[in-house]
N, C-alpha and C positions, 0 to 999 in steps of 0.2 A: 921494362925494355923500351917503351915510349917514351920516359921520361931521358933514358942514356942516351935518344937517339935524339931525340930533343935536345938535347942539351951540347952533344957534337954538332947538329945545324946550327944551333945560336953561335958558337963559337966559332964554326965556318963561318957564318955573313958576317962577324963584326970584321973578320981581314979580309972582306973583298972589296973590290976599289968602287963596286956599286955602292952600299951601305956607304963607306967614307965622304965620297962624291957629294953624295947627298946629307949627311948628318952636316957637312963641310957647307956646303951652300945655305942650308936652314939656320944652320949657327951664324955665317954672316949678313944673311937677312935681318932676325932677329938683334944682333949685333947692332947695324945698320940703324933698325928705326928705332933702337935707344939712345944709339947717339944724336941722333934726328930730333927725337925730345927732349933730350937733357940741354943741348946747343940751342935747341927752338925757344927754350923757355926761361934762357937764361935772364936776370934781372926782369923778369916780369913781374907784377901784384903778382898776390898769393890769391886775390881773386880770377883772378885772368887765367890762372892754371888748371888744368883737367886732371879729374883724380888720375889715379897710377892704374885704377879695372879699366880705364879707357881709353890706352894709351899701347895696347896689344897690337902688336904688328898687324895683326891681321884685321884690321879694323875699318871700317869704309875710307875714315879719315886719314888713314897712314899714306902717309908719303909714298911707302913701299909696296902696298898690295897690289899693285898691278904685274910688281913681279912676281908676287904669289901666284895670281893667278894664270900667268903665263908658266911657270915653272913646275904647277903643280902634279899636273896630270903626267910630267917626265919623275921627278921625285918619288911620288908613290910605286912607281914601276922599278924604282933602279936598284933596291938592295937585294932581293934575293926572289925576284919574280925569273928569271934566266935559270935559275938553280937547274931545273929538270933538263933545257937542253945540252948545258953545260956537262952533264953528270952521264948524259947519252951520249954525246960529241966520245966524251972520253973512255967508255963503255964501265962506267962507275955502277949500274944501277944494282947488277946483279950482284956486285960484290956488298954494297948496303942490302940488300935482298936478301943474301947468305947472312948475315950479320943482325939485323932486325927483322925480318918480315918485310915484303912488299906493302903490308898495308900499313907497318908502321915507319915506314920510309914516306908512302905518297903523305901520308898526317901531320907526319912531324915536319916537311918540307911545307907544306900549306899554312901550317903553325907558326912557320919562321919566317915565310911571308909577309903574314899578317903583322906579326911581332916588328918584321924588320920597318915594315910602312907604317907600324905608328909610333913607331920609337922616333923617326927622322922628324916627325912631324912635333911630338909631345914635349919631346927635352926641350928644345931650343923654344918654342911658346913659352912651355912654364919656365924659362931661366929668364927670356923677356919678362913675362908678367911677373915676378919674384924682383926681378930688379925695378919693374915701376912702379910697385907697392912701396920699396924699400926706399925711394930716392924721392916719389911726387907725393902728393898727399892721398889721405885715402876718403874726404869728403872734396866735393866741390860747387860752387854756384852753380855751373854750368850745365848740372846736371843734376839728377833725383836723388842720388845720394847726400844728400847735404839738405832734403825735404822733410818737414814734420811727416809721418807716417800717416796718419791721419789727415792730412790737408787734403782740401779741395783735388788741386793740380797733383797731390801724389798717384791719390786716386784714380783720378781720369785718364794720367798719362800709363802709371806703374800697372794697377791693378785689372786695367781693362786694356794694356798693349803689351805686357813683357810677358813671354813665355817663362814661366817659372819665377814668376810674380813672387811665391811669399818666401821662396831662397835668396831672390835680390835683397828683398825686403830685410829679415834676419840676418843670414850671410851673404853680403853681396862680394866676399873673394871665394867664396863656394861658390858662388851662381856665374863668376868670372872664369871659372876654373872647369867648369863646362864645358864653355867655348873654347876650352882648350882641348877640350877630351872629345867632343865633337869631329871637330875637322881630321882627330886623331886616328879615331875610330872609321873615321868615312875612307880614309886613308888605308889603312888596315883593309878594310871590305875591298880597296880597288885593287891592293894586292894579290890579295887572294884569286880575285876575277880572275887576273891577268895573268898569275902563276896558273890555274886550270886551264887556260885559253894556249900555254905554251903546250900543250902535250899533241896541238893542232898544228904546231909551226914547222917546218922538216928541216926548215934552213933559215938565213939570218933573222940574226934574234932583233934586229931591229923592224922590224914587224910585229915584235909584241908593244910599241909604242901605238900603236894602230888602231885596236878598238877602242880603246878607254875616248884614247884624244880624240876620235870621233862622235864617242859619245859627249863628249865635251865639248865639241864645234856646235854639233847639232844644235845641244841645251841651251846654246849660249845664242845662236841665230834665231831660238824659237820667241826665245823674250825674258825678262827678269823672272816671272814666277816658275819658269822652269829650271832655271839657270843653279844649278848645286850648290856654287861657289857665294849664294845667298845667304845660306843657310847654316855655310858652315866659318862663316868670318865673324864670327861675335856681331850680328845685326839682333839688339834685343827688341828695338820696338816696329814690332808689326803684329797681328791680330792675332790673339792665340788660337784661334779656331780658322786661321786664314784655309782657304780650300788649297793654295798652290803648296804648302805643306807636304800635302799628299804624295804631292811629284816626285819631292826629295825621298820619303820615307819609302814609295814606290820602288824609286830608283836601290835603294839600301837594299829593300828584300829581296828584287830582282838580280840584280848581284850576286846575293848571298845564295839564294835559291840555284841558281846556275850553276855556281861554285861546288856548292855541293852534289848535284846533280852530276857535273863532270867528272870530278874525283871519286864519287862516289863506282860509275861506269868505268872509271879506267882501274878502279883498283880491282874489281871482278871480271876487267877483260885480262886483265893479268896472271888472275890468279888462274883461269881453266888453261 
Protein backbone atom coordinates (compact mmCIF):
# COMPACT_ATOMS: atom_id res chain seq x y z
CA UNK A 1 0.00 0.00 0.00
CA UNK A 2 3.06 2.45 0.59
CA UNK A 3 4.49 1.69 -2.42
CA UNK A 4 0.73 2.56 -4.50
CA UNK A 5 0.68 5.71 -2.44
CA UNK A 6 4.03 6.36 -3.24
CA UNK A 7 3.96 6.18 -6.38
CA UNK A 8 0.34 8.43 -6.84
CA UNK A 9 2.50 11.33 -4.89
CA UNK A 10 5.57 11.04 -7.39
CA UNK A 11 3.08 11.45 -10.10
CA UNK A 12 1.18 14.24 -8.37
CA UNK A 13 4.69 16.49 -7.87
CA UNK A 14 5.96 15.94 -11.32
CA UNK A 15 2.63 18.22 -12.63
CA UNK A 16 2.85 20.71 -10.14
CA UNK A 17 4.11 24.14 -11.14
CA UNK A 18 6.37 23.88 -7.97
CA UNK A 19 8.45 20.84 -9.15
CA UNK A 20 8.50 22.39 -12.88
CA UNK A 21 9.50 25.95 -11.73
CA UNK A 22 12.32 24.58 -10.18
CA UNK A 23 13.51 21.35 -12.42
CA UNK A 24 12.92 24.69 -15.08
CA UNK A 25 15.32 27.06 -13.33
CA UNK A 26 18.17 24.34 -12.44
CA UNK A 27 18.19 23.21 -15.98
CA UNK A 28 18.92 26.73 -17.13
CA UNK A 29 21.43 27.29 -14.58
CA UNK A 30 23.36 24.32 -15.49
CA UNK A 31 22.56 25.11 -19.23
CA UNK A 32 23.99 28.50 -18.52
CA UNK A 33 27.42 27.66 -17.23
CA UNK A 34 28.09 25.20 -20.11
CA UNK A 35 27.60 27.47 -22.40
CA UNK A 36 29.89 29.84 -20.24
CA UNK A 37 32.63 27.25 -20.82
CA UNK A 38 32.23 25.89 -24.06
CA UNK A 39 32.22 30.13 -25.28
CA UNK A 40 34.90 30.77 -22.42
CA UNK A 41 37.38 28.28 -23.93
CA UNK A 42 36.94 28.62 -27.26
CA UNK A 43 40.37 28.55 -29.42
CA UNK A 44 42.40 28.23 -26.18
CA UNK A 45 45.70 25.74 -25.77
CA UNK A 46 44.71 22.48 -24.74
CA UNK A 47 46.89 23.35 -21.96
CA UNK A 48 45.07 26.39 -20.82
CA UNK A 49 41.79 24.33 -20.49
CA UNK A 50 40.37 22.79 -17.19
CA UNK A 51 39.31 19.19 -17.11
CA UNK A 52 35.34 18.62 -17.71
CA UNK A 53 35.26 17.30 -13.25
CA UNK A 54 35.98 20.96 -12.80
CA UNK A 55 33.83 22.80 -14.74
CA UNK A 56 30.46 21.81 -12.54
CA UNK A 57 28.13 24.61 -12.22
CA UNK A 58 28.40 24.59 -8.83
CA UNK A 59 31.89 25.11 -8.48
CA UNK A 60 33.77 28.29 -6.56
CA UNK A 61 34.84 29.28 -9.98
CA UNK A 62 31.61 29.25 -12.00
CA UNK A 63 30.46 32.32 -13.23
CA UNK A 64 27.00 31.10 -12.05
CA UNK A 65 27.24 30.02 -8.38
CA UNK A 66 26.23 32.91 -6.84
CA UNK A 67 22.95 32.34 -8.36
CA UNK A 68 22.94 28.99 -6.83
CA UNK A 69 23.46 30.21 -3.84
CA UNK A 70 20.91 32.93 -3.79
CA UNK A 71 18.22 30.45 -5.39
CA UNK A 72 19.03 27.64 -3.42
CA UNK A 73 17.29 27.61 -0.27
CA UNK A 74 13.77 28.73 -2.45
CA UNK A 75 14.47 25.54 -4.99
CA UNK A 76 14.63 22.97 -2.38
CA UNK A 77 11.36 24.16 -0.94
CA UNK A 78 9.28 24.42 -4.01
CA UNK A 79 8.29 20.94 -5.45
CA UNK A 80 6.31 19.24 -3.01
CA UNK A 81 7.01 20.84 0.56
CA UNK A 82 3.24 22.81 0.26
CA UNK A 83 1.74 19.23 -0.26
CA UNK A 84 0.22 18.93 3.19
CA UNK A 85 -1.38 22.45 3.38
CA UNK A 86 -2.48 22.20 -0.05
CA UNK A 87 -4.27 18.76 0.64
CA UNK A 88 -5.91 20.60 4.00
CA UNK A 89 -6.99 23.82 2.08
CA UNK A 90 -8.84 21.34 -0.04
CA UNK A 91 -10.03 18.85 2.62
CA UNK A 92 -8.11 16.01 0.77
CA UNK A 93 -6.48 14.34 3.70
CA UNK A 94 -9.19 12.23 4.96
CA UNK A 95 -10.03 10.86 1.71
CA UNK A 96 -6.13 9.60 1.09
CA UNK A 97 -6.71 8.59 4.79
CA UNK A 98 -9.67 6.19 3.73
CA UNK A 99 -7.46 5.09 0.81
CA UNK A 100 -4.08 4.39 2.47
CA UNK A 101 -3.82 4.83 6.04
CA UNK A 102 -3.01 8.17 7.70
CA UNK A 103 0.41 7.05 8.29
CA UNK A 104 1.00 5.88 4.85
CA UNK A 105 -0.11 9.18 3.53
CA UNK A 106 2.14 11.43 6.10
CA UNK A 107 5.42 8.76 4.67
CA UNK A 108 4.80 8.71 1.42
CA UNK A 109 4.21 12.65 1.32
CA UNK A 110 7.68 13.07 3.37
CA UNK A 111 9.14 10.67 0.72
CA UNK A 112 8.02 12.78 -2.26
CA UNK A 113 9.54 15.68 -0.67
CA UNK A 114 12.62 14.39 -0.41
CA UNK A 115 12.53 12.75 -3.72
CA UNK A 116 11.15 15.99 -5.25
CA UNK A 117 14.26 18.15 -3.64
CA UNK A 118 16.83 16.09 -4.88
CA UNK A 119 15.70 15.31 -8.08
CA UNK A 120 15.57 19.32 -9.10
CA UNK A 121 19.05 19.48 -7.74
CA UNK A 122 20.67 15.93 -9.26
CA UNK A 123 19.41 15.82 -13.01
CA UNK A 124 20.48 19.14 -14.06
CA UNK A 125 24.22 18.72 -12.22
CA UNK A 126 24.78 15.37 -13.69
CA UNK A 127 23.42 16.53 -17.32
CA UNK A 128 26.02 19.53 -16.71
CA UNK A 129 28.88 17.18 -15.45
CA UNK A 130 28.01 14.49 -18.35
CA UNK A 131 28.29 17.24 -20.95
CA UNK A 132 31.90 18.51 -19.51
CA UNK A 133 33.25 15.23 -19.39
CA UNK A 134 32.02 14.80 -22.90
CA UNK A 135 33.07 18.03 -24.64
CA UNK A 136 36.39 19.32 -22.21
CA UNK A 137 39.07 16.93 -21.49
CA UNK A 138 39.27 14.83 -18.69
CA UNK A 139 43.10 15.36 -17.64
CA UNK A 140 44.50 18.90 -17.15
CA UNK A 141 47.71 21.03 -16.10
CA UNK A 142 45.88 22.89 -14.04
CA UNK A 143 45.09 20.63 -11.71
CA UNK A 144 46.02 17.08 -9.96
CA UNK A 145 44.39 14.98 -12.41
CA UNK A 146 47.07 15.09 -15.00
CA UNK A 147 49.75 14.35 -11.74
CA UNK A 148 51.96 11.12 -11.40
CA UNK A 149 50.14 9.52 -8.43
CA UNK A 150 52.99 9.14 -6.72
CA UNK A 151 54.70 12.62 -6.86
CA UNK A 152 55.72 14.74 -4.45
CA UNK A 153 52.86 17.72 -5.08
CA UNK A 154 50.22 14.73 -5.63
CA UNK A 155 50.80 13.79 -2.42
CA UNK A 156 50.88 16.88 -0.46
CA UNK A 157 48.17 18.43 -2.16
CA UNK A 158 45.64 15.14 -3.00
CA UNK A 159 46.33 12.94 -0.22
CA UNK A 160 46.57 15.16 2.84
CA UNK A 161 43.73 17.96 1.50
CA UNK A 162 40.89 16.04 -0.65
CA UNK A 163 38.14 14.34 1.14
CA UNK A 164 37.94 11.19 -0.54
CA UNK A 165 41.59 11.18 -1.57
CA UNK A 166 41.83 7.52 -3.04
CA UNK A 167 38.24 7.87 -5.09
CA UNK A 168 39.79 11.08 -6.72
CA UNK A 169 42.82 9.23 -7.17
CA UNK A 170 41.27 5.80 -9.06
CA UNK A 171 38.05 7.35 -10.17
CA UNK A 172 38.09 10.82 -10.23
CA UNK A 173 34.29 11.15 -12.24
CA UNK A 174 33.18 8.86 -9.30
CA UNK A 175 34.65 11.21 -6.73
CA UNK A 176 33.04 14.23 -9.15
CA UNK A 177 29.79 12.56 -9.01
CA UNK A 178 29.63 12.98 -5.35
CA UNK A 179 29.63 16.38 -5.42
CA UNK A 180 26.80 15.88 -7.28
CA UNK A 181 24.89 13.55 -4.96
CA UNK A 182 25.95 15.85 -2.03
CA UNK A 183 24.21 19.05 -2.52
CA UNK A 184 21.42 16.55 -3.78
CA UNK A 185 21.03 14.85 -0.84
CA UNK A 186 21.34 18.15 1.42
CA UNK A 187 18.57 19.20 -0.72
CA UNK A 188 16.36 16.34 -0.02
CA UNK A 189 17.00 16.79 3.93
CA UNK A 190 15.82 20.56 3.52
CA UNK A 191 12.74 19.18 2.08
CA UNK A 192 11.70 17.15 4.24
CA UNK A 193 12.54 19.77 7.25
CA UNK A 194 10.22 22.11 5.69
CA UNK A 195 7.50 19.63 4.57
CA UNK A 196 7.18 18.60 8.64
CA UNK A 197 7.53 22.44 9.65
CA UNK A 198 4.19 22.96 7.13
CA UNK A 199 1.79 20.93 9.59
CA UNK A 200 2.72 24.33 11.81
CA UNK A 201 1.69 26.78 9.28
CA UNK A 202 -2.41 27.49 9.37
CA UNK A 203 -2.05 29.98 6.53
CA UNK A 204 0.02 31.37 3.64
CA UNK A 205 2.15 28.98 2.55
CA UNK A 206 4.70 31.41 1.84
CA UNK A 207 5.96 31.17 5.38
CA UNK A 208 7.38 28.01 4.82
CA UNK A 209 10.16 29.88 2.73
CA UNK A 210 11.03 31.13 6.28
CA UNK A 211 13.05 28.81 8.49
CA UNK A 212 15.25 27.15 6.26
CA UNK A 213 16.31 30.81 4.65
CA UNK A 214 16.80 31.81 7.99
CA UNK A 215 18.85 29.29 8.81
CA UNK A 216 20.73 30.19 5.68
CA UNK A 217 21.19 34.01 6.62
CA UNK A 218 22.33 33.07 9.80
CA UNK A 219 25.19 30.46 8.57
CA UNK A 220 26.06 32.69 6.17
CA UNK A 221 26.58 35.96 8.59
CA UNK A 222 28.42 33.55 11.13
CA UNK A 223 31.39 33.01 8.58
CA UNK A 224 32.71 30.52 5.87
CA UNK A 225 33.15 27.36 8.29
CA UNK A 226 29.72 27.47 8.93
CA UNK A 227 28.38 28.55 5.95
CA UNK A 228 26.55 24.93 4.19
CA UNK A 229 26.84 26.15 0.81
CA UNK A 230 30.76 25.29 1.46
CA UNK A 231 30.27 22.03 1.53
CA UNK A 232 28.07 21.24 -0.79
CA UNK A 233 29.55 22.98 -4.12
CA UNK A 234 32.24 20.52 -5.08
CA UNK A 235 35.12 22.40 -2.77
CA UNK A 236 37.63 19.32 -2.88
CA UNK A 237 40.59 20.87 -1.27
CA UNK A 238 40.28 21.60 2.48
CA UNK A 239 41.43 19.43 5.44
CA UNK A 240 39.88 16.01 5.79
CA UNK A 241 39.62 16.12 9.38
CA UNK A 242 38.83 20.13 9.14
CA UNK A 243 36.78 20.65 12.66
CA UNK A 244 34.11 23.17 10.73
CA UNK A 245 32.95 19.92 8.91
CA UNK A 246 31.10 19.20 11.96
CA UNK A 247 28.83 22.10 11.38
CA UNK A 248 27.58 20.92 8.24
CA UNK A 249 27.17 17.20 9.07
CA UNK A 250 25.55 18.93 12.48
CA UNK A 251 23.36 20.76 10.44
CA UNK A 252 22.28 17.24 8.24
CA UNK A 253 21.29 15.37 11.42
CA UNK A 254 19.71 18.13 13.08
CA UNK A 255 17.40 18.44 10.27
CA UNK A 256 16.83 15.03 9.79
CA UNK A 257 16.28 14.45 13.49
CA UNK A 258 13.47 17.15 13.62
CA UNK A 259 11.94 15.72 10.58
CA UNK A 260 11.35 12.72 12.02
CA UNK A 261 10.49 13.79 15.38
CA UNK A 262 7.70 15.95 13.83
CA UNK A 263 6.06 13.52 11.50
CA UNK A 264 6.66 10.92 13.57
CA UNK A 265 4.19 13.13 16.60
CA UNK A 266 1.82 14.21 14.05
CA UNK A 267 1.22 10.79 12.71
CA UNK A 268 -0.04 9.50 16.38
CA UNK A 269 -1.75 12.71 17.13
CA UNK A 270 -3.84 11.63 14.41
CA UNK A 271 -4.26 8.55 14.77
CA UNK A 272 -6.08 8.81 18.62
Amino acid sequence: MFIRTLRARLALMIKQNGFIVSMTLMLVFSAASFVYNATGFKGSDISAIVDGYHLLATVPESHYRGFFEMLFPFLAIMPFCFSYMTDRDRNNICAYAVRGGRTNYYLSSAATAFAGSFIIIFVPLLIDLLLNVTIFPLNSMLDHTNSPTFSIAHINEVWTHYIGASLFVSHPFLHCLLWVLIPSLFSGIVGVFVYSLSFFVKRFKILLFLPFYGIHYVLSTLGEDFYYIKYICHLERFETFEISMKYFFALCIAMTAASVVIITIKIKSDEL
